[in-house]
N, C-alpha and C positions, 0 to 999 in steps of 0.2 A: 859357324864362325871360325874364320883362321885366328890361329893359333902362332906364336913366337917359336914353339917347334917344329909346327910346318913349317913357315917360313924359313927355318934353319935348314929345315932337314932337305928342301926342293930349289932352293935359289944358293947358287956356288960365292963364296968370301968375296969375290969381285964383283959379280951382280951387286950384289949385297954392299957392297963399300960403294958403286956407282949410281947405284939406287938412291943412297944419304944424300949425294950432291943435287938430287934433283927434287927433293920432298919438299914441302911448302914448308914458309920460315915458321909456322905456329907448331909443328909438329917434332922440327930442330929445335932437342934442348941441350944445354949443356951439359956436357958430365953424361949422356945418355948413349951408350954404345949403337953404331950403326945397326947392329940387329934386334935392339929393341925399338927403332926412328923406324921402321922400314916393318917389324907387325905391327904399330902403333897407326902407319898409314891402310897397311891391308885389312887389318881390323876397320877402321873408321868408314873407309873405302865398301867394304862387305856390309856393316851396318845401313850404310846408306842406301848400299843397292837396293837391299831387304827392304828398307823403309819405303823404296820409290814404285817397287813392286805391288805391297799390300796395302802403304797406305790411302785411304780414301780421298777423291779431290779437295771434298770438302776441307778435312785435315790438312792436307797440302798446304790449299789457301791461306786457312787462318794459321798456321805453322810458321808460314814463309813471312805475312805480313808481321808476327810477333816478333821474327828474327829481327825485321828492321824497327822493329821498335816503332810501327805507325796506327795513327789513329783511326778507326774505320771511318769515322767521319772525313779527315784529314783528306782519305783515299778517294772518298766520295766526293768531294769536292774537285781536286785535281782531276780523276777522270771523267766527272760530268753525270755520273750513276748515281743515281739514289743510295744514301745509306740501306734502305731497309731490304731492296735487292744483293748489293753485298752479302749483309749480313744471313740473308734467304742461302746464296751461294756457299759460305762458310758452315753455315748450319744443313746443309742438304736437304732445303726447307722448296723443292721445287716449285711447290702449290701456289709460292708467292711470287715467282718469277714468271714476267709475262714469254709465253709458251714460241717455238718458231726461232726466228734468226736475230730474233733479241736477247731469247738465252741464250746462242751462240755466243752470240758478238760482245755480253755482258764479260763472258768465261772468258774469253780470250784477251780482251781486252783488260782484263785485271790480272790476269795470269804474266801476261808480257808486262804490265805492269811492275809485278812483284821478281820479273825475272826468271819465272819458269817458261819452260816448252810448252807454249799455248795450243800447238798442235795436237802432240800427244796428250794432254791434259783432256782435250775437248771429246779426243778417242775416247778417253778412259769415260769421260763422265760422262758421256754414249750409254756406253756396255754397263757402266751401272744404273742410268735409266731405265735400259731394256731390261735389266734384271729385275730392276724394283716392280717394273711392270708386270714381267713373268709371276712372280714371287704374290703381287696384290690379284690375279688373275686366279692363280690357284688358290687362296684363301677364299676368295668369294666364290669358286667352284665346291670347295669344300661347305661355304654358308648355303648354299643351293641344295648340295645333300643332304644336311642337316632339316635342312627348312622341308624337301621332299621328304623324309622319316619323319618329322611331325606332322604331316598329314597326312604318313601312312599310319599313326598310330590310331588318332581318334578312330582309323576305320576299325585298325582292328579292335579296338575296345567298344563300336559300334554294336561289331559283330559276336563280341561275347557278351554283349548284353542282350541281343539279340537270343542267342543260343541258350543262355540263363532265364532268359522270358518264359521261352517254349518250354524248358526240362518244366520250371513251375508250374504251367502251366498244365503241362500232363499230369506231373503229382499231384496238382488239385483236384483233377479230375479222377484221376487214381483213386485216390482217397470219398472222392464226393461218392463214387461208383460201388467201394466197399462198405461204404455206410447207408447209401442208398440196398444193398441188398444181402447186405447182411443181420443179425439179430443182435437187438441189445443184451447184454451181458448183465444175470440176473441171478442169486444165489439166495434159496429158502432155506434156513437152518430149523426154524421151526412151523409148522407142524410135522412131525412126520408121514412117510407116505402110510395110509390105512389105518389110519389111528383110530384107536376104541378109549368114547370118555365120558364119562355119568357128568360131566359140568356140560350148561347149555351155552358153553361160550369157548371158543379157543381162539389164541392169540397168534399170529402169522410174523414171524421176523425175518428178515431177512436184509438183503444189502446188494445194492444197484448203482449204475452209473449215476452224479444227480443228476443229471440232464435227463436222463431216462422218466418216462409218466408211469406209474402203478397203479393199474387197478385192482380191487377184488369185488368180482361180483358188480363190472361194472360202474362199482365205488370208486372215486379218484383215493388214494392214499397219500399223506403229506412224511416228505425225508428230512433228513438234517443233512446240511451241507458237503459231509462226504457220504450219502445215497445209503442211509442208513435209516430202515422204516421197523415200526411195529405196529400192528392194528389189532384191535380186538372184535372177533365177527363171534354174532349170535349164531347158536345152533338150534336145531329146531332136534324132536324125538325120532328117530331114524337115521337115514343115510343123508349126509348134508355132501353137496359138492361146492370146494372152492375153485373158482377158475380168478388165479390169476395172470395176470396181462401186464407187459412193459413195451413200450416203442418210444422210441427215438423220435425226431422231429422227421428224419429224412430215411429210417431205417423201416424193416420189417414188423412187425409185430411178434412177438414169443409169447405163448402161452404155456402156464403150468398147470396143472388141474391136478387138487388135491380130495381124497376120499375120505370124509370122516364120518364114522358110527357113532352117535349121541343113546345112549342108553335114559 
């Protein structure tokens, strides 16, 4: 933005005095020294340029017709255009302006209109269709990528469910494999091994998986719930042997053989 002391410091007392005499009468005030008439014009002058620079046609349009104080109807009538075209124009609403050398002809024609350069105008509002069009080209380039990453996902979540299948798969079989060949887990606390007992009966305790079967002597024996059994087996006079037995549904069989002396 020029400044009252740039103007001072760059333009000499006579520029400067012959400059007043030619500034437009709304900018001559009275009482206002020629070098405040004169940044008051370079000021205005530089605002304007800026404004003719960046602002959009759209803006332009509706700017220039608000300056004269007109009705967009008013305008539509005089030049023969449909209101809702205009108003398509002033709002940079292209979608509703029919496309080719009617949008030309609309712009220009309302633009000479209102008094601007319908040429340069028609430029400008060019370069900002082709921008807008740039600009909506790369968003749906960008929806494209997006849209190809969601259908690279489901694969890849495809594929770790896939690889999540198999791992379980193995561990079940893992597991199935270790229990198929190995022995159920079986713990006698009573009788002990070679016991000597003048009663014709000893009682067998002990504790197992429940899912584990126990037998003695062949006998099913009955657990409670956490595989906790006692049985009480007859003895006979002499040497009694217990052969107990536990398996699994899908395991080995274990056997424990116990020796008792019956006096």
């Amino acid at each position: 933005m020029v400044g009252f002391a740039e103007i001072h410091q760059h333009y000499p007392l006579i520029l400067r005095a012959e400059a007043v005499s030619f500034l437009p009468s709304a900018i001559q005030q009275p009482g206002a020294s020629g070098d405040e008439m004169v940044a008051k014009f370079f000021m205005l002058f530089t605002r304007n340029k800026i404004r003719e620079v960046e602002e959009p046609v759209a803006e332009k349009l509706r700017r220039a017709r608000m300056e004269k104080n007109l009705p967009l109807s008013a305008v539509a009538r005089q030049l023969g255009i449909r209101e809702d075209y205009l108003a398509a124009l002033e709002n940079n609403d292209r979608e509703k302006i029919p496309p080719g050398v009617y949008e030309k002809t609309f712009l220009k024609k309302y633009a000479s209109f209102l008094g601007l350069n319908s040429l340069k105008l028609a430029e400008k509002y060019q370069r900002e269709k082709t921008e807008a069009s740039r600009e909506t080209a790369d968003v749906f380039s960008k929806k494209k990528i997006k849209a190809a990453e969601l259908l690279v996902f489901p694969k890849i979540l495809k594929n770790i469910l896939i690889v999540f299948f198999i791992a379980a798969l193995f561990l079940y079989l893992g597991y199935y494999l270790k229990i198929s060949f190995s022995q159920p887990t079986i713990k006698i606390s009573e009788p002990p091994d070679n016991l000597v007992t003048e009663n014709n009966f000893v009682e067998v305790v002990g504790v197992t998986d429940p899912k584990t079967q126990i037998t003695i002597n062949d006998a099913p024996v009955s657990k409670d719930d956490e595989g906790n059994f006692r049985e009480t087996v007859e003895l006979k006079k002499g040497i009694n042997l217990l052969v107990i037995s536990a398996q699994n549904k899908y395991s080995r069989k274990k056997i424990i053989q116990k020796q008792i002396l019956a006096k």
